[in-house]
PLY file of the C-alpha trace (Angstrom):
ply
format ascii 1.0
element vertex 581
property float x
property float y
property float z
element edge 580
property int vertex1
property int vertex2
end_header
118.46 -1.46 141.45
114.73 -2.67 142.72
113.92 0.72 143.42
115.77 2.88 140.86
113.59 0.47 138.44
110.46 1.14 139.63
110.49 4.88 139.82
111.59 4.30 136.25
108.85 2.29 135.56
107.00 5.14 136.96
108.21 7.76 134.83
107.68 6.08 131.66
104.55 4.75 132.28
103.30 3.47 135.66
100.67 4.82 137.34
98.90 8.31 136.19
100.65 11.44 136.03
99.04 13.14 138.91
100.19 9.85 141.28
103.78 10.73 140.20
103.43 14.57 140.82
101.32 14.53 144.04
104.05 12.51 145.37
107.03 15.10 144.52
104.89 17.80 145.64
104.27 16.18 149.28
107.84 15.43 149.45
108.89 18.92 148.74
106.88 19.66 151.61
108.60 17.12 154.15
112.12 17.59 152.73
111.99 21.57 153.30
110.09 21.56 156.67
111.58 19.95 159.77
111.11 16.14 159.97
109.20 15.99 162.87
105.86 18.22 162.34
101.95 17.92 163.18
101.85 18.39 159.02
104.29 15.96 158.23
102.32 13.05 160.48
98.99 14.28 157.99
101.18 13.80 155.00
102.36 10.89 156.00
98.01 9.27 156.16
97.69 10.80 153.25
100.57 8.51 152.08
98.97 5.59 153.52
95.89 6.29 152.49
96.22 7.55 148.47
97.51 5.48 146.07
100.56 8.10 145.73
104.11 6.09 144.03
106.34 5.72 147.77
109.42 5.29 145.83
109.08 8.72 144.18
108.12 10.35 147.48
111.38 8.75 149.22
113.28 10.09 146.44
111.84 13.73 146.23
112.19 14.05 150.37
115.71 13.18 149.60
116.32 15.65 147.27
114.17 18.61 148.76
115.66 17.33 152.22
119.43 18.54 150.62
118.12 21.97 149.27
116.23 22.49 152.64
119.46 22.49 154.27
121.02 24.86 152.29
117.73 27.18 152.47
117.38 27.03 156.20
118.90 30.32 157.02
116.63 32.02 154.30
113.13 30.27 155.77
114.62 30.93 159.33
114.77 34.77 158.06
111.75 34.46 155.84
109.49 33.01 158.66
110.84 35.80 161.82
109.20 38.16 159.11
105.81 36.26 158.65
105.06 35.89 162.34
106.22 39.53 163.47
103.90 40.72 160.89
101.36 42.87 162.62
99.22 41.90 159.54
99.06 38.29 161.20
99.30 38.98 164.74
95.44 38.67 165.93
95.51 35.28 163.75
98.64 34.36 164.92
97.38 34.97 168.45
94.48 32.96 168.22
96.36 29.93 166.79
98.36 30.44 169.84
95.77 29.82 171.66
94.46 26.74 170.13
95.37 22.83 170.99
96.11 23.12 167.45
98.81 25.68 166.91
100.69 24.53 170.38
100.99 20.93 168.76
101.91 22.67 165.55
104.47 24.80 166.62
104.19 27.01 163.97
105.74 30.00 165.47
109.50 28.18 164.79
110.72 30.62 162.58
112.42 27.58 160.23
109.47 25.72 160.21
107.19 29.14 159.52
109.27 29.75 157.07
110.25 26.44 155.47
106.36 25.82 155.47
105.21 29.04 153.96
107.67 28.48 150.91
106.63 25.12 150.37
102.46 25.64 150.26
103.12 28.69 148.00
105.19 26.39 145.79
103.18 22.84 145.84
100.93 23.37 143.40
103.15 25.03 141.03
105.20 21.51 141.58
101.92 19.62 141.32
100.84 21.33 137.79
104.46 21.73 136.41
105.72 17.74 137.26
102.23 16.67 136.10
102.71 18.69 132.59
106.30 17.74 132.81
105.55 14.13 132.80
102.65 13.64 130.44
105.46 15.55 127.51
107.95 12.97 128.90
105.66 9.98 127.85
104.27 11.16 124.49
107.77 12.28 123.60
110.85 10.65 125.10
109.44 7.99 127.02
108.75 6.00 123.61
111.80 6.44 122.21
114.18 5.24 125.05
111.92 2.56 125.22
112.79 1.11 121.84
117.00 0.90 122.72
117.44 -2.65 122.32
120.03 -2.68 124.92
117.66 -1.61 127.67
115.42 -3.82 126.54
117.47 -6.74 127.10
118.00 -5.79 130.46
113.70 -5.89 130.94
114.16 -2.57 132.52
110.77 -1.84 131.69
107.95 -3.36 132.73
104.41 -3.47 130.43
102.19 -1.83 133.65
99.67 -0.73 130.91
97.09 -3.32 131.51
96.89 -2.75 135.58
93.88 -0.27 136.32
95.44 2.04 139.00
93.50 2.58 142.67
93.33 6.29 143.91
93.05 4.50 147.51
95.58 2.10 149.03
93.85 -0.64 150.76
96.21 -2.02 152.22
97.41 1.78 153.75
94.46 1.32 155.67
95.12 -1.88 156.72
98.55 -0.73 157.81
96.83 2.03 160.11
94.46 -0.24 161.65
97.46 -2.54 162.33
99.34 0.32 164.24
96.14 1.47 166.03
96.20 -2.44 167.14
100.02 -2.15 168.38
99.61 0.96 170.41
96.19 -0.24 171.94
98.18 -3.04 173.31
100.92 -0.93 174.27
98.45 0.69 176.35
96.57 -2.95 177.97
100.25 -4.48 178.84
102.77 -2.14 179.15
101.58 1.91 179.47
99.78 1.36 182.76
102.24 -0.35 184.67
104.91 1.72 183.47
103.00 5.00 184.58
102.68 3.53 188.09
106.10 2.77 187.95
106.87 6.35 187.63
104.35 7.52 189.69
105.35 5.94 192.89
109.46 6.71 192.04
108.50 10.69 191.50
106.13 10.76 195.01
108.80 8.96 196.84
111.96 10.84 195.84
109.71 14.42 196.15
108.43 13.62 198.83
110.96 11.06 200.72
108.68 8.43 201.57
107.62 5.15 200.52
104.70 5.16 197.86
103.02 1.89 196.73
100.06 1.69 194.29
98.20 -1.79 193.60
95.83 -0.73 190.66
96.29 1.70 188.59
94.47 2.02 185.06
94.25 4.98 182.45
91.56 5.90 179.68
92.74 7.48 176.87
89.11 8.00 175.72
88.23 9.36 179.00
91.43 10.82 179.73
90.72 9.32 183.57
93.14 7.86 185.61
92.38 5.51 188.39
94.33 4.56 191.82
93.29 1.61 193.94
94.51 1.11 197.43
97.32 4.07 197.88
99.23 3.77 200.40
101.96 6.42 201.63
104.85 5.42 204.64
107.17 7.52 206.24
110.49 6.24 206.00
112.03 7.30 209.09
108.49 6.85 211.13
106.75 3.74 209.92
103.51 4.17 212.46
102.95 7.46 210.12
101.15 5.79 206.91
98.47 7.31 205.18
96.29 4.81 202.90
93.80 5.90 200.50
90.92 3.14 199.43
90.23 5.03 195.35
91.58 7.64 193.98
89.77 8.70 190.08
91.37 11.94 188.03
89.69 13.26 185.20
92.27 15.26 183.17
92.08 17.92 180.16
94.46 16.66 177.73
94.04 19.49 175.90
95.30 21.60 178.47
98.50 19.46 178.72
99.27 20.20 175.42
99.98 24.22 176.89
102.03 22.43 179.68
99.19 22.87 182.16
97.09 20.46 184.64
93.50 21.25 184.40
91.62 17.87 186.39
87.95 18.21 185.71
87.00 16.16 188.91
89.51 14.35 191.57
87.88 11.80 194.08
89.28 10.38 197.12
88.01 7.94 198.76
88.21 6.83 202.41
91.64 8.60 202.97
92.70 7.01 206.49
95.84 6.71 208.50
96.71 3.12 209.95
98.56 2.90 212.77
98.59 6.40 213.60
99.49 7.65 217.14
96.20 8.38 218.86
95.69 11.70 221.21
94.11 10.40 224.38
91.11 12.17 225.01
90.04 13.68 228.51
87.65 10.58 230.39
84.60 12.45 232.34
85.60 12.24 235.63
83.37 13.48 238.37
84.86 16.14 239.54
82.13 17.76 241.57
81.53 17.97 245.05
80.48 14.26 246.53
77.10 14.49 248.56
78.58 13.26 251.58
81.01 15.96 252.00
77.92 18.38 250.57
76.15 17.44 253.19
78.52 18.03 256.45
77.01 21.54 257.56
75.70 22.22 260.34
73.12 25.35 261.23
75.93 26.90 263.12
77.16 27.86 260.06
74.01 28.97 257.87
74.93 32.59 257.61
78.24 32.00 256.52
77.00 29.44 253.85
74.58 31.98 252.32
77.46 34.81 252.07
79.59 31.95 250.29
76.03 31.33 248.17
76.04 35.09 247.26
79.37 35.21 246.45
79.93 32.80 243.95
82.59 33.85 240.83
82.85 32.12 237.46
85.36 34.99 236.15
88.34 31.49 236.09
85.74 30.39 233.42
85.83 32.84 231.48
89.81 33.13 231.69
90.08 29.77 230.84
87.71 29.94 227.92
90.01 33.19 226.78
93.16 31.70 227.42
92.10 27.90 225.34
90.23 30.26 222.22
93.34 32.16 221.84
95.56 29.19 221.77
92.96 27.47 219.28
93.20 30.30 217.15
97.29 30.50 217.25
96.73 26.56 215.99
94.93 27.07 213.17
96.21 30.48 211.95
99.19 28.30 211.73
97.52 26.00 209.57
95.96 28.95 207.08
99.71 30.42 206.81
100.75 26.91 205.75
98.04 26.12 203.19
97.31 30.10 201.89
100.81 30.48 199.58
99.62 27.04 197.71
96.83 29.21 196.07
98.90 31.59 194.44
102.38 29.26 194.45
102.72 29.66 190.60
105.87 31.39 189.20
105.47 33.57 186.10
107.48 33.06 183.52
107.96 35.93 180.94
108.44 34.68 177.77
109.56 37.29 174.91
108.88 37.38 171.44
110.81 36.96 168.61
113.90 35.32 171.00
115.85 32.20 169.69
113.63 30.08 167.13
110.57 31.03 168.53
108.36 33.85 168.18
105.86 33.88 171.32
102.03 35.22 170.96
100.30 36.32 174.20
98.20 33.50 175.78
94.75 34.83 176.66
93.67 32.58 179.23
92.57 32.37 182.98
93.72 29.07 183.08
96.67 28.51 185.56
99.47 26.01 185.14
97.53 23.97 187.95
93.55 23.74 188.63
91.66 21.20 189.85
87.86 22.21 188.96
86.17 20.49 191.42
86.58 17.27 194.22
85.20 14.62 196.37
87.44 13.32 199.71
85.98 10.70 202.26
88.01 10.36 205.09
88.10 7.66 207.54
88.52 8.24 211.35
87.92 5.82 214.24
85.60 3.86 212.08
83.43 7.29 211.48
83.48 9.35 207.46
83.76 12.57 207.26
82.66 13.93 203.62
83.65 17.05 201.75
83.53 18.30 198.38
86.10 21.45 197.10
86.67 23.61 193.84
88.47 25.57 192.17
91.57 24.87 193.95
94.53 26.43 191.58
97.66 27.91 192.03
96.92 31.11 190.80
94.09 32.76 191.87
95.23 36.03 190.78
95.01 34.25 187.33
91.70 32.29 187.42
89.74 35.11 189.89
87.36 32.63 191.29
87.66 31.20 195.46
88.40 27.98 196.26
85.54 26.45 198.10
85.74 23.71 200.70
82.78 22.28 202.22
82.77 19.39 204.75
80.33 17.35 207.03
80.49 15.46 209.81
78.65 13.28 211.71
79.79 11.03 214.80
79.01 9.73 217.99
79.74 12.67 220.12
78.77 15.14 216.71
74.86 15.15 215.35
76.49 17.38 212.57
79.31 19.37 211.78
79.38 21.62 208.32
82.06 23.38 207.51
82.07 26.05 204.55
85.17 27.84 203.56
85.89 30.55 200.83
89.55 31.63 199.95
90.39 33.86 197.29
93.45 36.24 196.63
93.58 38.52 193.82
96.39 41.73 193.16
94.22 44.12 194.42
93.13 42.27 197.72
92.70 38.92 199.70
89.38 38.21 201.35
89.22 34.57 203.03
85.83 33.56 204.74
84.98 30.44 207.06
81.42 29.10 208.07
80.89 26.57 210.86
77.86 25.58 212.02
78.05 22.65 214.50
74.76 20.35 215.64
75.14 18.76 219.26
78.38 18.22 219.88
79.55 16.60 223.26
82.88 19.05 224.74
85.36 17.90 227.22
84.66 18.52 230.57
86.07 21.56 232.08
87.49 21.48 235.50
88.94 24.46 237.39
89.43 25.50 241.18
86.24 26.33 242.12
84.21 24.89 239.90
83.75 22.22 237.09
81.40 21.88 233.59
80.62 18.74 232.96
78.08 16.48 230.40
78.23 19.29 227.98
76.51 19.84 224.52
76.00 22.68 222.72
75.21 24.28 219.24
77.28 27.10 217.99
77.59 29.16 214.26
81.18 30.51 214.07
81.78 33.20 211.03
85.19 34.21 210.04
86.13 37.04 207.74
89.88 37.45 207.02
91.16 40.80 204.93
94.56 41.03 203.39
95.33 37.90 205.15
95.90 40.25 208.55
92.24 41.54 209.47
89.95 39.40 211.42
86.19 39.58 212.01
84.78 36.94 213.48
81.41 36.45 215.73
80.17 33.13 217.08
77.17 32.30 219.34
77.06 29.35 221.25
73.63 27.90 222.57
74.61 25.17 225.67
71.84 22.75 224.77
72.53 20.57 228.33
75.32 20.75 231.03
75.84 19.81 234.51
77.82 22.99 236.66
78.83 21.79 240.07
80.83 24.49 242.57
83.54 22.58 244.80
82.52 24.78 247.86
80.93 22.21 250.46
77.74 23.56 252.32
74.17 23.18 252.22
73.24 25.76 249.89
75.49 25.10 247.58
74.64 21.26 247.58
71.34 22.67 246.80
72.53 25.01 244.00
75.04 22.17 242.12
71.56 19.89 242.19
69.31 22.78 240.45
72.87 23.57 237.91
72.33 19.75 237.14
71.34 19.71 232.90
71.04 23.11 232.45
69.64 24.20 229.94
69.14 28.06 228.04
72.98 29.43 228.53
73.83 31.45 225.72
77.37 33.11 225.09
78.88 34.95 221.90
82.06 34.96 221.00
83.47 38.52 219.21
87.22 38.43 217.50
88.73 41.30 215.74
91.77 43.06 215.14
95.10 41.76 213.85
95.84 38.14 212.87
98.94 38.42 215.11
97.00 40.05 218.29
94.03 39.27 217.90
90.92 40.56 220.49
88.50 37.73 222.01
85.79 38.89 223.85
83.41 36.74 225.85
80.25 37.07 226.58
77.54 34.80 228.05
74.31 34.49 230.45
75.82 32.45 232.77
75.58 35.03 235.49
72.17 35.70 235.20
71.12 32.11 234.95
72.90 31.45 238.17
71.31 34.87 240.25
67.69 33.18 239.34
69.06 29.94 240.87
70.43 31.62 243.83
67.25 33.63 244.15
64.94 30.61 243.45
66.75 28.73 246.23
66.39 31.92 248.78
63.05 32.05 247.94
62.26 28.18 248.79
64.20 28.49 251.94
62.95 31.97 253.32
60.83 30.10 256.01
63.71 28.00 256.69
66.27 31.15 256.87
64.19 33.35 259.06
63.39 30.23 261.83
67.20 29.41 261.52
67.82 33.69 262.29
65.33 33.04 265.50
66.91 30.89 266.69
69.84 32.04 266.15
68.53 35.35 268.12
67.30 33.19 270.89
69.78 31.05 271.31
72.11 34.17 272.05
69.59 35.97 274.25
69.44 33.26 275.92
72.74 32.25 276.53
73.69 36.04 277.94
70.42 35.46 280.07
71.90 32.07 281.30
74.92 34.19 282.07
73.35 37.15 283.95
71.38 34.99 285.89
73.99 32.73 286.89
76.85 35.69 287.83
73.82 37.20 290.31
72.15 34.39 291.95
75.99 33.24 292.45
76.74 36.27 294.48
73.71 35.88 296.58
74.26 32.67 297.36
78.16 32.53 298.34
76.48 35.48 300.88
74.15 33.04 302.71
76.30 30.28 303.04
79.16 32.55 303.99
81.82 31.86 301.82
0 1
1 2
2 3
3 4
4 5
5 6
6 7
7 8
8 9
9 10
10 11
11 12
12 13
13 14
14 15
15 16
16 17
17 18
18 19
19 20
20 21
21 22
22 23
23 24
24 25
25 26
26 27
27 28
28 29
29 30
30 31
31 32
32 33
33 34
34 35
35 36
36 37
37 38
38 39
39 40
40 41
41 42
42 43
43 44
44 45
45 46
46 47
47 48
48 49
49 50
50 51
51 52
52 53
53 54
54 55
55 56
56 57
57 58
58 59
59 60
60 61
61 62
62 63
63 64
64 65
65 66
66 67
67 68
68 69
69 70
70 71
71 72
72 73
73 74
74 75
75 76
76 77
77 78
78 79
79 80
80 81
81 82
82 83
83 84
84 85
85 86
86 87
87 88
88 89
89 90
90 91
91 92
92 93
93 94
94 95
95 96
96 97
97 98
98 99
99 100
100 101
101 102
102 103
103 104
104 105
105 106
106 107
107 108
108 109
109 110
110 111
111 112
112 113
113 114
114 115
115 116
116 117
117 118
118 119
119 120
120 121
121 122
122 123
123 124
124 125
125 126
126 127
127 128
128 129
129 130
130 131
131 132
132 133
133 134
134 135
135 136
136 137
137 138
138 139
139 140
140 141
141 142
142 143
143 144
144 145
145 146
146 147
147 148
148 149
149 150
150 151
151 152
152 153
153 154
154 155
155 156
156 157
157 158
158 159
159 160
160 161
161 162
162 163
163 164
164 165
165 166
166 167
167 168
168 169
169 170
170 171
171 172
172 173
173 174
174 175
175 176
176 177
177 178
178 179
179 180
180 181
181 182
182 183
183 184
184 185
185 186
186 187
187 188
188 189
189 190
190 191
191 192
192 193
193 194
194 195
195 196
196 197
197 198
198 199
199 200
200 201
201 202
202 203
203 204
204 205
205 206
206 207
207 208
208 209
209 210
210 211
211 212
212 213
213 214
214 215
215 216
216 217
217 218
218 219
219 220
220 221
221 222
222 223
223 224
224 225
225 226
226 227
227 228
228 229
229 230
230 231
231 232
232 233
233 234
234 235
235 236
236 237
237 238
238 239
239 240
240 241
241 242
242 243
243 244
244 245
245 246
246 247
247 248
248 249
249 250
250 251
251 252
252 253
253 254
254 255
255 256
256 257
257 258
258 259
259 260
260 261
261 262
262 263
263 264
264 265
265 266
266 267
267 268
268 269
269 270
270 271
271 272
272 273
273 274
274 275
275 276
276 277
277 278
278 279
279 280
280 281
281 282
282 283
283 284
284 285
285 286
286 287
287 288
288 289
289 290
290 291
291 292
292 293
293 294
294 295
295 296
296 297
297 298
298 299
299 300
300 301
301 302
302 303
303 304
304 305
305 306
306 307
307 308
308 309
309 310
310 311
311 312
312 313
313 314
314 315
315 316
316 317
317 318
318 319
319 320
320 321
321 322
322 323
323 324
324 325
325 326
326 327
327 328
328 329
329 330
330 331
331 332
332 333
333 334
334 335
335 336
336 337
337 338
338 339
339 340
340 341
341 342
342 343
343 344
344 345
345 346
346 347
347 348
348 349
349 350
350 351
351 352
352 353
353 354
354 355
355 356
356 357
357 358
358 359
359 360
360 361
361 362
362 363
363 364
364 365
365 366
366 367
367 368
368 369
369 370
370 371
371 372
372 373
373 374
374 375
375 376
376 377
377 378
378 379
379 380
380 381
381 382
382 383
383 384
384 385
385 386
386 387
387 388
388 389
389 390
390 391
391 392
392 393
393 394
394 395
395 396
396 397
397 398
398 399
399 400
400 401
401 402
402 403
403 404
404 405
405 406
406 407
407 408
408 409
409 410
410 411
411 412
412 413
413 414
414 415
415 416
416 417
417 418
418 419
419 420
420 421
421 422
422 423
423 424
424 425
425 426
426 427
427 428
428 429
429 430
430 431
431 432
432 433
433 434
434 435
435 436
436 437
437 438
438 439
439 440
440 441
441 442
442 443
443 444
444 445
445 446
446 447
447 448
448 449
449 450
450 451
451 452
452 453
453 454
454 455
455 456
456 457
457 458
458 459
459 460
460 461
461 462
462 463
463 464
464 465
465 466
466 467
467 468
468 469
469 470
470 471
471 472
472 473
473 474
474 475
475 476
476 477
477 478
478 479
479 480
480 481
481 482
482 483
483 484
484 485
485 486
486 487
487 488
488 489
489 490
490 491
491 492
492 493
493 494
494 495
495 496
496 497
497 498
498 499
499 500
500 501
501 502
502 503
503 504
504 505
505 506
506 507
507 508
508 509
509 510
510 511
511 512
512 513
513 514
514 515
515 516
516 517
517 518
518 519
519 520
520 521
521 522
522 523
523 524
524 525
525 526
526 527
527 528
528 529
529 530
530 531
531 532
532 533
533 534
534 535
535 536
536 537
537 538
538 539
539 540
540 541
541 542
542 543
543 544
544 545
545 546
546 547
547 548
548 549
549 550
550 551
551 552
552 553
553 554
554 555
555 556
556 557
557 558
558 559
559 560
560 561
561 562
562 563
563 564
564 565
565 566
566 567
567 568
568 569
569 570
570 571
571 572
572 573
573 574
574 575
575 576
576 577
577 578
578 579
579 580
């Protein structure tokens, strides 16, 4: 009764005309158009806002509500023809393209339709209702106000003496309020509940346990932040991966076309606890001891300088072709693992004009997943290792730009390792590069049959060029800044060659691969050889003197040994003759 009298009140004389017929009009709109639009959320400010009657605006989405139900099939019909136009179609295509028309939805045919019919007819309802109603007061109004039995009743009320508002005040104040409610939504409830749901979808993709102690969100900065992430295998606990701060910028905008665009990701100090540890190689001295260097004797002189002469590092070389090859088969495992993520995106064809919704071409190189550009420390053995990426997405084909890694390192055995590497697949062709350039770096001793490398540290440049994911051409050079070469062969001169082999210096190799990824070709090549005929030399040169005086001798020694003999066999014979035996 409360509210049938106070759109009566209305009628007759409440409030201005245009307050009365502003409010039918906007409730035509909601009543034909589907409850829950983008324009029916601005109506609804508007409502809040202008001092428009509520009561008649209930009333006239009730009414228009009915007749929209009856009209659907027509605006359902009405609006397929609208947004198949080809009149439309470039504008219709660039609202499709907009933050705007995805939240809109516009292309529902019911809603296209519904909406169309109802902005060609509100202001013919605005200027009919408002001439409709100022007739109804100067004519009928004041003579149904003068039954006596209504009247009686006091169902009307003198509002003639109240100065009407154009804004509602307290509309406002109802706004601010519901700001208020979902800002503290968002303190006490949103952020916990996202990191709720956060750690249940990581663990149940990826079955393992996922814990989060601090997580916040900006909806201003549309950033999300992680504190102390940890990650535990469920079946092996000693597996766990803990990350110190992880921040995500995000592209809400982008979301709204059902695609993650972050603008920057940051990880920091990504490190694995209690993770099994590869023992590393100890440098054990391998090489010939100098006591058993130095049991020759000069007996054996000639012999030692044919061993000298024919020394052979080809094992080396074997061995250094036998370990690249089996680091290569390692990490061409790795690039077939991580090189489908890049283009992992399915396509989905959507066609026009199917169902309720008429589709519009999206013109955009934005994939359903990019992340523009990163930071990642990671902590090993108390040592960081920095790197920065972009453009990782999964559709390259889509976006047409590389994703770019680039990492440094620097530890106790490494002055500095950068890595720089370039993958991009389009559907024409695939062209993947890698650049590592590596700063005194302490290998692993190498010990083999005949002859060890030990104390090693080099400098090397590797480049990489894969094509079509299948052709490789690769070159590195090596430069062997110090290393200590020691041949297990126990004489004098090679005593004396493992001490002028000790810190070397000057060896320089290259390293040439090509062909296939599955079979690939690794040749070696290095100045080993050359370096170790100019210490051979060096060391026949220094001992020429020595040499040719051991050769005498030699000489002598035999002369006179068959001299001995001679002598010995005649003056024998002469004297068994004189004593008669």
């Amino acid at each position: 009764m409360f509210t049938i009298k106070k759109i009566w009140n209305a009628l007759n004389h409440a409030g201005k005309p245009w307050q009365i017929s502003l409010a039918i009009a906007f409730g035509m709109i909601v009543g034909f158009t589907p409850l829950v639009s983008l324009h029916n959320i601005i109506i609804l400010v508007f409502l809040l806002v202008l001092n428009i009657h509520i009561g008649v605006f209930a009333l006239s989405i009730s009414l228009f509500g009915i007749l929209g139900l009856v009209l659907d099939p027509l605006f359902a019909t009405f609006g397929t023809i609208v947004l198949n136009s080809t009149s439309f179609y470039e504008l219709f295509t660039s609202l499709y393209n907009t933050s705007f028309g995805q939240i809109s939805q516009f292309n529902n045919t019911i809603l296209m339709g519904s909406f169309a019919v109802s902005i060609a007819l509100f202001p013919i309802v605005y200027i009919l209702f408002s001439f409709l109603i100022v007739k109804y007061r100067s004519l009928i109004a004041i003579k149904i106000q003068n039954i006596p039995l209504l009247n009686k009743l006091q169902f009307f009320t003198n509002e003639e003496m109240k100065q009407t508002k154009t804004f509602r005040f307290v509309g406002l104040f109802v706004i601010v309020f519901l700001l208020g409610l979902v800002s503290l939504f968002k303190i006490f409830i949103f952020d916990d509940m996202v990191k709720l749901n956060i750690e249940k979808a990581i663990s149940k993709s990826t079955n393992k346990i996922v814990q989060i102690e601090i997580l916040s969100t900006s909806i201003f900065n549309s950033s999300l932040a992680l504190q102390n992430v940890s990650v535990t295998d469920k079946e092996d606990t000693t597996s766990n991966i803990s990350i110190k701060d992880i921040a995500i910028d995000i592209s809400v905008s982008d979301l709204i076309f059902k695609r993650v665009v972050v603008e920057n990701l940051i990880f920091n100090e990504i490190s694995f606890p209690n993770s099994v540890n590869i023992p590393k190689l100890e440098n054990q001295n391998l090489a010939p001891s100098k006591s058993s260097s130095q049991k020759e004797s000069s007996s054996n002189s000639l012999t030692d300088l044919t061993s000298l002469k024919n020394l052979d590092i080809s094992e080396i070389k074997e061995k250094l072709n036998k370990d690249y090859k089996a680091e290569f088969d390692k990490y061409k495992g790795y690039y077939e693992q991580i090189k489908p993520l890049f283009n992992s995106e399915k396509k989905i064809d959507e066609k026009r004009a199917d169902g309720e919704f008429v589709y519009f071409n999206l013109n955009s190189s934005i994939p359903k997943v990019l992340i523009k550009k990163g930071i990642f420390s990671l902590l090993e053995d108390g040592e960081i290792i920095k790197g920065t990426f972009k453009n990782f997405t999964t559709n390259q084909a889509l976006y047409q730009k590389p994703f770019e890694l680039s990492v440094g390192v620097q530890t106790k055995k490494l002055k500095s390792l950068m890595i720089q590497a370039s993958f991009l697949e389009t559907n024409k062709d695939s062209l993947d590069s890698v650049n590592i350039v590596v700063k005194t770096l302490e290998i692993d001793p190498m010990i083999q049959k005949n002859i060890s490398i030990q104390n090693t540290t080099i400098d090397t440049t590797f480049d990489l060029k894969i094509t079509d994911k299948k052709y490789l051409e690769g070159y590195e050079s090596i430069s062997v800044l110090s290393t200590d070469i020691a041949f297990k062969k126990a004489n004098k001169y090679i005593t004396m060659l493992n001490k002028s082999l000790v810190n070397t210096k000057h060896i320089k190799g290259t390293i040439v691969i090509s062909g296939e990824m599955n079979n690939p070709s690794v040749k070696i090549d290095s100045n080993l050889d050359t370096i170790l005929k100019d210490k051979v030399t060096d060391i026949l040169k220094s001992q020429k003197d020595t040499i040719k005086n051991e050769i005498k001798d030699k000489v002598k020694s035999k002369i006179k040994d068959k001299l001995e003999d001679k002598l010995e066999d005649k003056l024998g014979d002469k004297l068994k003759g004189i004593l008669g035996f």
